[in-house]
N, C-alpha and C positions, 0 to 999 in steps of 0.2 A: 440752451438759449444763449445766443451771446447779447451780451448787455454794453459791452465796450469795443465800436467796430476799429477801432488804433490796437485792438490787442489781434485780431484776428489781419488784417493787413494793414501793416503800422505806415508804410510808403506810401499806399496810395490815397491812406488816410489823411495822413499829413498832406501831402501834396493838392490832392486832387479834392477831396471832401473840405476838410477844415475850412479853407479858405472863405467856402461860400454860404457856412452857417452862421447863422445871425448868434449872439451872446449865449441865448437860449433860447430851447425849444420846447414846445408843447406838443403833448401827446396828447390828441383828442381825436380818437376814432370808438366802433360798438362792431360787435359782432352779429352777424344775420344768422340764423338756424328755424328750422323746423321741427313742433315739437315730435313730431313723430321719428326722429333721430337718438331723441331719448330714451335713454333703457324705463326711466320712470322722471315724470316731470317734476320739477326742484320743486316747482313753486306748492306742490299737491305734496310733500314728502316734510314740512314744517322744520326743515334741518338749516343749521348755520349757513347764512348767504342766501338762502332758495327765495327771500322776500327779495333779492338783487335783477332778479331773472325780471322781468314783463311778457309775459305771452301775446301774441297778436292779437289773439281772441280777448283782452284786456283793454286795451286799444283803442282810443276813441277813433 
């Protein structure tokens, strides 16, 4: 995963990106899935994290 896009293209980094991000940024986006993707559902499996998960079927 790159985490630093100046280490991966430092040119058009600089030049072309930088210029037009504000001081800082916030990451605020969620991931969509279906549980039937899962090999077994987190939230059914009572392991570290799996209270993170929300099922749809949860859902008001």
């Amino acid at each position: 995963m790159v985490k630093n896009m100046s280490d991966v293209a430092p040119h058009f980094y600089t030049h072309e990106i930088a210029p037009v991000l504000p001081p800082k940024v916030l990451d605020f986006h969620t991931h969509t899935w279906s549980a039937d993707n899962w090999k077994e559902r987190p939230w059914d499996t009572g392991r570290d994290g799996s209270r993170n998960k929300t099922p749809k079927t949860l859902m008001p």
